[in-house]
PDB file of N, CA, C and O in Angstrom:
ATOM      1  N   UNK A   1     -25.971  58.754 -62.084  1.00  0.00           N
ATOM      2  CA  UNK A   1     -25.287  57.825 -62.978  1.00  0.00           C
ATOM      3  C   UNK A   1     -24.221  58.541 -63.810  1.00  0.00           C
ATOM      4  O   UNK A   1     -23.245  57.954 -64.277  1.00  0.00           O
ATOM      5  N   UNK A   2     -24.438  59.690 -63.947  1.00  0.00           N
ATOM      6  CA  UNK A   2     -23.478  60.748 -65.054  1.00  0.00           C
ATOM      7  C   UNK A   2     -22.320  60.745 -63.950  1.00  0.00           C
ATOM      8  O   UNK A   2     -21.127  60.552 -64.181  1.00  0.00           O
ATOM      9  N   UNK A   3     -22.914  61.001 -62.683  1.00  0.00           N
ATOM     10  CA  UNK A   3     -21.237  61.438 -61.952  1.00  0.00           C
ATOM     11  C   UNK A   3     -20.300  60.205 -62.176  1.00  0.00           C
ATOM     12  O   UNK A   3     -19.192  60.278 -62.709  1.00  0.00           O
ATOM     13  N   UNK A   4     -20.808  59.209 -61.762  1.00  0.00           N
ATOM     14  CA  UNK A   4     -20.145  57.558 -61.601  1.00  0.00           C
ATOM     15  C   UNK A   4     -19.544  57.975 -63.530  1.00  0.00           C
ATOM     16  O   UNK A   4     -18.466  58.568 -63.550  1.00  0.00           O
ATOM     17  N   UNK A   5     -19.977  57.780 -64.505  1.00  0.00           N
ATOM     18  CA  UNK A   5     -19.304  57.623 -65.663  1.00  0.00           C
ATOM     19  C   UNK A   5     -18.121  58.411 -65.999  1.00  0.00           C
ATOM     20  O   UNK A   5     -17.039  57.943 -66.354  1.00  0.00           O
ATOM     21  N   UNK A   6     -18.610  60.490 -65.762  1.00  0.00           N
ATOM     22  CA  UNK A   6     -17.604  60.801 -65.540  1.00  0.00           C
ATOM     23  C   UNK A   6     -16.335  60.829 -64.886  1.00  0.00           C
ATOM     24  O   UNK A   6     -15.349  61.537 -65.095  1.00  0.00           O
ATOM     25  N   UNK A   7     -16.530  59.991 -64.116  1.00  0.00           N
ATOM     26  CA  UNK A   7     -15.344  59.851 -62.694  1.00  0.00           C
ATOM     27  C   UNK A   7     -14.595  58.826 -62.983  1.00  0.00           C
ATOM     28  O   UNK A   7     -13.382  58.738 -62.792  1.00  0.00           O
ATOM     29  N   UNK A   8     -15.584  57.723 -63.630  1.00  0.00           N
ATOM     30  CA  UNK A   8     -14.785  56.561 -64.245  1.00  0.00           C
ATOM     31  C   UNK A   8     -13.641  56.844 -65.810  1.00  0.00           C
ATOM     32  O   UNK A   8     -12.526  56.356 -65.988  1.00  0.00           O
ATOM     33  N   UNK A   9     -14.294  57.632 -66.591  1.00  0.00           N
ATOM     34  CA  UNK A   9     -13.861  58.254 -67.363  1.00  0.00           C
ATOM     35  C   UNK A   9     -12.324  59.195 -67.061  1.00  0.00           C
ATOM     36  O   UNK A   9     -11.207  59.341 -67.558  1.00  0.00           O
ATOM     37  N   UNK A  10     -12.915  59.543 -66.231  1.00  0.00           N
ATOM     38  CA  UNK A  10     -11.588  60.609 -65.982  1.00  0.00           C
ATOM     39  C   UNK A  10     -10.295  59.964 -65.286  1.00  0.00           C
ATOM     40  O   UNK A  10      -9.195  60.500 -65.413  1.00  0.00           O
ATOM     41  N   UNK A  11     -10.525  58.486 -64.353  1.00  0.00           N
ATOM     42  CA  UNK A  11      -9.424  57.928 -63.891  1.00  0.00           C
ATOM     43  C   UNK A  11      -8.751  57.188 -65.206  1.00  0.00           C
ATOM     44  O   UNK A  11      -7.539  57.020 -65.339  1.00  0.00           O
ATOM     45  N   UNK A  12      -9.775  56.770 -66.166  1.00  0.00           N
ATOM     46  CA  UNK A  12      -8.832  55.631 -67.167  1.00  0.00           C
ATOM     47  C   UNK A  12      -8.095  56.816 -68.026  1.00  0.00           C
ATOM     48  O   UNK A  12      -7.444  56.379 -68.974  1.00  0.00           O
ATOM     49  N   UNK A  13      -8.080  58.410 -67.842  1.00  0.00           N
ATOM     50  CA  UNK A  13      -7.773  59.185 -68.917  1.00  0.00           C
ATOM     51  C   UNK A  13      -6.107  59.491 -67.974  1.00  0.00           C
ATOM     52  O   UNK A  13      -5.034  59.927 -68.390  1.00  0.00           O
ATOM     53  N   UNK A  14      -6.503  59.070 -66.708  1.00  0.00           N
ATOM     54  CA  UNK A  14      -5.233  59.576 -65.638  1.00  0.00           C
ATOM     55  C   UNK A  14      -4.472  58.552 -65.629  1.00  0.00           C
ATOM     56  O   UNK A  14      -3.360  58.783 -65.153  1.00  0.00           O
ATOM     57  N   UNK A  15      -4.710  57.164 -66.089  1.00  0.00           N
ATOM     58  CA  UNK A  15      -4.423  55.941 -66.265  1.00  0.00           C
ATOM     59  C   UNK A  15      -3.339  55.899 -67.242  1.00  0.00           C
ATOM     60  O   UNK A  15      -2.342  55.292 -66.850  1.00  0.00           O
ATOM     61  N   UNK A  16      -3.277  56.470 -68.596  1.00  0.00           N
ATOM     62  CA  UNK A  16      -3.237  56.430 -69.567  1.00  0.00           C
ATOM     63  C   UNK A  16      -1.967  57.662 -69.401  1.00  0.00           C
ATOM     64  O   UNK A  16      -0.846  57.518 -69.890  1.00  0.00           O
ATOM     65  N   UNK A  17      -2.242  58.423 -68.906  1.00  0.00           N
ATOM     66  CA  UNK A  17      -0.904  59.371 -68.813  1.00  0.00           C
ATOM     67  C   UNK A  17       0.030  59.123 -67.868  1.00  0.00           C
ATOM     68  O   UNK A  17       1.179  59.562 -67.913  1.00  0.00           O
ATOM     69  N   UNK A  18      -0.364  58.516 -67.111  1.00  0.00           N
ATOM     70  CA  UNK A  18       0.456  58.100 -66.056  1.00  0.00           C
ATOM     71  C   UNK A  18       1.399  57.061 -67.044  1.00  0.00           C
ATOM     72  O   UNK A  18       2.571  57.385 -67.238  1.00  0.00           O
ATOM     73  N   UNK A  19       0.910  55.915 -67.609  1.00  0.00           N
ATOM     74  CA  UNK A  19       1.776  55.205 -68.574  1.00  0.00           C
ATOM     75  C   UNK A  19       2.373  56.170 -69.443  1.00  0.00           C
ATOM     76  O   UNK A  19       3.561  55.858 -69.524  1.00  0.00           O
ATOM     77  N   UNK A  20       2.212  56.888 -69.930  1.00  0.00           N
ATOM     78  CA  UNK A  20       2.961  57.577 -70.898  1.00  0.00           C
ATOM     79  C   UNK A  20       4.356  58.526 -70.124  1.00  0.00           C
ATOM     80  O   UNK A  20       5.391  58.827 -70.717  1.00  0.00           O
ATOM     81  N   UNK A  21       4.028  58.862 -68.680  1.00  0.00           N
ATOM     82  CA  UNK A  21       4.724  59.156 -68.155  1.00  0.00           C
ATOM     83  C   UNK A  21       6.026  58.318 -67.723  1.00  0.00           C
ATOM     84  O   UNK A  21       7.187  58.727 -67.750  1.00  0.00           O
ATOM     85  N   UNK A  22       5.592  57.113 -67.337  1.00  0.00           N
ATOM     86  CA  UNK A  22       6.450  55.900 -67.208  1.00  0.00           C
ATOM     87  C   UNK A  22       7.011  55.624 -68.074  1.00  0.00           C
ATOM     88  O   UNK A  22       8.226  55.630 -67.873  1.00  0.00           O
ATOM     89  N   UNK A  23       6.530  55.194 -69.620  1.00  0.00           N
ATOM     90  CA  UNK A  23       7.612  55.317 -70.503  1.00  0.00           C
ATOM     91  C   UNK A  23       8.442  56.463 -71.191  1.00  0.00           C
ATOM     92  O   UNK A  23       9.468  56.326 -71.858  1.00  0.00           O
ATOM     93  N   UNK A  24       7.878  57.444 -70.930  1.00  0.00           N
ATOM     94  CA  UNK A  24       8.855  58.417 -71.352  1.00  0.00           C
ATOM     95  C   UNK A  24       9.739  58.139 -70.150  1.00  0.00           C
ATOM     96  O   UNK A  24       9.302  59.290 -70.173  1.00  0.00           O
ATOM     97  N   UNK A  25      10.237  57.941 -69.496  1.00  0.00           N
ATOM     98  CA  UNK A  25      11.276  57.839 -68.067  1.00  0.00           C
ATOM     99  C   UNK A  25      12.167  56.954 -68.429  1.00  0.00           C
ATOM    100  O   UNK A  25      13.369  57.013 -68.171  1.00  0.00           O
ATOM    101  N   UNK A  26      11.471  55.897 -69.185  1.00  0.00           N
ATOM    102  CA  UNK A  26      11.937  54.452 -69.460  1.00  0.00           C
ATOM    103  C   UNK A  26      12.777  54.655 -70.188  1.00  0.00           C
ATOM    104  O   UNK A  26      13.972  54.524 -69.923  1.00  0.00           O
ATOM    105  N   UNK A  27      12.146  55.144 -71.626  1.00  0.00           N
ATOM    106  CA  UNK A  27      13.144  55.762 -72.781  1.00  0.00           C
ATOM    107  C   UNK A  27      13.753  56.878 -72.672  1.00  0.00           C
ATOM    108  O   UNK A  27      14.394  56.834 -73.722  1.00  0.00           O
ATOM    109  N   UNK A  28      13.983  57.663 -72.285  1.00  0.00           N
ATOM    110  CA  UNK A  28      15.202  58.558 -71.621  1.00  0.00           C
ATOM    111  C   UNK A  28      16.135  57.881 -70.834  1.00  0.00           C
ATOM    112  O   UNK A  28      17.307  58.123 -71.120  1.00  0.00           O
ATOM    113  N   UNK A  29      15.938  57.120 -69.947  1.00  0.00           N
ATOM    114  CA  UNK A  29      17.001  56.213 -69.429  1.00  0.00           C
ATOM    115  C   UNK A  29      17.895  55.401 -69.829  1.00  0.00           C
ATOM    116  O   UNK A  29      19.071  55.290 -69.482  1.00  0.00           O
ATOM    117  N   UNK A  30      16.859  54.436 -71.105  1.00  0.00           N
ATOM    118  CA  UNK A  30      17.191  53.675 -71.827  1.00  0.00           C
ATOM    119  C   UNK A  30      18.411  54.454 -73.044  1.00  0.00           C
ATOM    120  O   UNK A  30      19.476  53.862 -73.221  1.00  0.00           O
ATOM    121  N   UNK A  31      18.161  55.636 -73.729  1.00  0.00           N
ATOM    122  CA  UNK A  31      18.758  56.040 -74.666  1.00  0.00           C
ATOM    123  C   UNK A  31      19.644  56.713 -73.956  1.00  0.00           C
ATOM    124  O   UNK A  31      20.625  56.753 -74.699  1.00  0.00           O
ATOM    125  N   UNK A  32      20.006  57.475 -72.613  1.00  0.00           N
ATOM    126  CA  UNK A  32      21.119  57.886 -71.466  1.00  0.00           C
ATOM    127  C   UNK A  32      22.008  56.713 -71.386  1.00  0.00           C
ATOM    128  O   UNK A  32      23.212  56.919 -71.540  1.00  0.00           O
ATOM    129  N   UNK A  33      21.532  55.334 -71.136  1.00  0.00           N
ATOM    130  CA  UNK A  33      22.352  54.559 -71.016  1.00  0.00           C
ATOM    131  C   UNK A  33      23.085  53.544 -72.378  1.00  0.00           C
ATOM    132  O   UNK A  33      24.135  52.960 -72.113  1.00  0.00           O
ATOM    133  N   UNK A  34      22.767  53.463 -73.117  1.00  0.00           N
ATOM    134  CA  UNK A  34      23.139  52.678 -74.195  1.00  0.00           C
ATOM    135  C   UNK A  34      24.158  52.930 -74.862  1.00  0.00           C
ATOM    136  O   UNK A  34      24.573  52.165 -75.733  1.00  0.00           O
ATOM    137  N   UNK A  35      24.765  54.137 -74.528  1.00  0.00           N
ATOM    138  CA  UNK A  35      26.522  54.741 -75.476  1.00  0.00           C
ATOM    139  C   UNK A  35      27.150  53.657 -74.003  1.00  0.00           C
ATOM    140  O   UNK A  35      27.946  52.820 -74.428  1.00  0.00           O
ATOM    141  N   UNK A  36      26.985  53.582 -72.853  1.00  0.00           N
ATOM    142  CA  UNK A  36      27.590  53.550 -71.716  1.00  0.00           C
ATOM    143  C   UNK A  36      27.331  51.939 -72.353  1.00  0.00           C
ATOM    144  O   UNK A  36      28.035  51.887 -73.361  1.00  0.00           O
ATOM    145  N   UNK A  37      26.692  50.764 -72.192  1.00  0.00           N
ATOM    146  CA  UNK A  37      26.650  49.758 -72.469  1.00  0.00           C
ATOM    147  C   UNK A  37      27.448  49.528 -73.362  1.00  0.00           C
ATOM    148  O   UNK A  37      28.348  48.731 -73.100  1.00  0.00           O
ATOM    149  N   UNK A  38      27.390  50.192 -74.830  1.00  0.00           N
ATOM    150  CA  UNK A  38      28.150  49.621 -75.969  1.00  0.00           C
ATOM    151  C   UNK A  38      29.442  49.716 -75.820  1.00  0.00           C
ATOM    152  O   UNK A  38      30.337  49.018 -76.298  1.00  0.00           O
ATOM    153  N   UNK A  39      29.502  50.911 -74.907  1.00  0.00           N
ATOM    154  CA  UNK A  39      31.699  50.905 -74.865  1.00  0.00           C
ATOM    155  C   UNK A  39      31.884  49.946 -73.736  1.00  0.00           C
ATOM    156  O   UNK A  39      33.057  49.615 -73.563  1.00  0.00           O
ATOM    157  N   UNK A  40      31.124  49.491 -73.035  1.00  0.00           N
ATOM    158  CA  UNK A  40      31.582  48.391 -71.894  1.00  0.00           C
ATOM    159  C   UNK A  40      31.554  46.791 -72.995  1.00  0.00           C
ATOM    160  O   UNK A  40      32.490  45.993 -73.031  1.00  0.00           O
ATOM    161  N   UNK A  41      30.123  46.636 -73.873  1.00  0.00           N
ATOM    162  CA  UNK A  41      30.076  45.363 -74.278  1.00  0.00           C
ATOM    163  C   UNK A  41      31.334  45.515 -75.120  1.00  0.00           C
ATOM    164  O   UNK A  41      32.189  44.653 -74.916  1.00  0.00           O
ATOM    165  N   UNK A  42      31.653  46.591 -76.166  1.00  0.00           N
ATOM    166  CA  UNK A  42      33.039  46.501 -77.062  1.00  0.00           C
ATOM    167  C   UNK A  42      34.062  46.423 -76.242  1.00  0.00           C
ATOM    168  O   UNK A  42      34.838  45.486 -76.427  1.00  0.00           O
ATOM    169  N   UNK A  43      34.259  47.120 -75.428  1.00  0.00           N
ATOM    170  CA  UNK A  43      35.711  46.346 -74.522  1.00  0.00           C
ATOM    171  C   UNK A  43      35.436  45.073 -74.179  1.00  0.00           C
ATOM    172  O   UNK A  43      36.358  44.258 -74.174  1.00  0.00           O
ATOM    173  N   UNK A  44      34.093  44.674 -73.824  1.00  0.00           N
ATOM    174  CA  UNK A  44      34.622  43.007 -73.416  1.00  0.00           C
ATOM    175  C   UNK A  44      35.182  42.298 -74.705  1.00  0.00           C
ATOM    176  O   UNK A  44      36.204  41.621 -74.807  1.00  0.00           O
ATOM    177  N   UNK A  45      34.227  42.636 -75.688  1.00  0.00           N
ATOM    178  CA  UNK A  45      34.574  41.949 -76.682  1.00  0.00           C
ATOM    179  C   UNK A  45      35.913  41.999 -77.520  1.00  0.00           C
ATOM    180  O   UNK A  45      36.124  41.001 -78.209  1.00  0.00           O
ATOM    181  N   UNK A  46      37.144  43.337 -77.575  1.00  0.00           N
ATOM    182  CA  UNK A  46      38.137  43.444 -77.032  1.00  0.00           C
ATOM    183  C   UNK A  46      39.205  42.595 -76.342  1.00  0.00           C
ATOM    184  O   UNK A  46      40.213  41.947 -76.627  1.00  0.00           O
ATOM    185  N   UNK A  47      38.657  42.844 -75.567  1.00  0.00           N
ATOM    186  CA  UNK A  47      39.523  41.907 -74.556  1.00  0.00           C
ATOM    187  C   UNK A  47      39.567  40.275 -74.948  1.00  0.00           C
ATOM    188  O   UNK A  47      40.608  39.628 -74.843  1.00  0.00           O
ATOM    189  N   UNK A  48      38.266  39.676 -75.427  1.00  0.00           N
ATOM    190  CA  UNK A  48      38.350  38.704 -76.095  1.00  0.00           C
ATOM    191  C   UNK A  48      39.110  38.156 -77.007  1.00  0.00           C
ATOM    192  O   UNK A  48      39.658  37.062 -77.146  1.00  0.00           O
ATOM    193  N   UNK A  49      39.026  39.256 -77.679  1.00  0.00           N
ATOM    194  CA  UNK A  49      39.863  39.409 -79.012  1.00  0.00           C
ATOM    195  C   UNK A  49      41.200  39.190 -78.689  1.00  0.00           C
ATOM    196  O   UNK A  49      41.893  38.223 -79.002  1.00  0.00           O
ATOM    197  N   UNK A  50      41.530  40.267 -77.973  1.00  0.00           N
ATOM    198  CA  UNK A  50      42.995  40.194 -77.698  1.00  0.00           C
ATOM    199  C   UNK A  50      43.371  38.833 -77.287  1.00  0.00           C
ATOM    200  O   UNK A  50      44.048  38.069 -77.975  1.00  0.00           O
ATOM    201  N   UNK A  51      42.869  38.568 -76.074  1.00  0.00           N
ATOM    202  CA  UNK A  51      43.292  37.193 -75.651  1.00  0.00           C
ATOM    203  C   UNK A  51      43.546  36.046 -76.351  1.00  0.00           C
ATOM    204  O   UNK A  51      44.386  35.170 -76.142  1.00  0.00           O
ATOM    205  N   UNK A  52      42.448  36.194 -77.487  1.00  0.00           N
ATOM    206  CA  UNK A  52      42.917  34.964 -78.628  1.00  0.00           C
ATOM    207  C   UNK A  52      43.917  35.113 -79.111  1.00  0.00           C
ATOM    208  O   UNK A  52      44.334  34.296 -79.932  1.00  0.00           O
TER     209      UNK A  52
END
C-alpha cells in the first residue's frame, strides 16, 4: 500500500512542475511579445488618427 501512495504522490509532485514549467514558457513569451504588440496596436491606432 506504501508503494501505490508513494508513486501516487510522486506523479501529482511531477504534475505540478510540469505546470509551472508551462507557465513559465507562457510568461516569457507573453512578456517577449508585448513591446511587439503595442508598437503594432499604436500604429493602428495612428493611422486612425491620421485618417480622421
Amino acid at each position: 500500500m506504501m508503494n501505490v501512495w508513494n508513486y501516487l504522490r510522486n506523479q501529482k509532485g511531477q504534475g505540478m512542475v510540469e505546470y509551472g514549467l508551462i507557465l513559465a514558457l507562457i510568461s516569457i513569451a507573453a512578456i517577449t511579445l508585448m513591446p511587439q504588440v503595442g508598437t503594432a496596436i499604436n500604429n493602428a491606432f495612428n493611422s486612425v488618427v491620421t485618417a480622421l
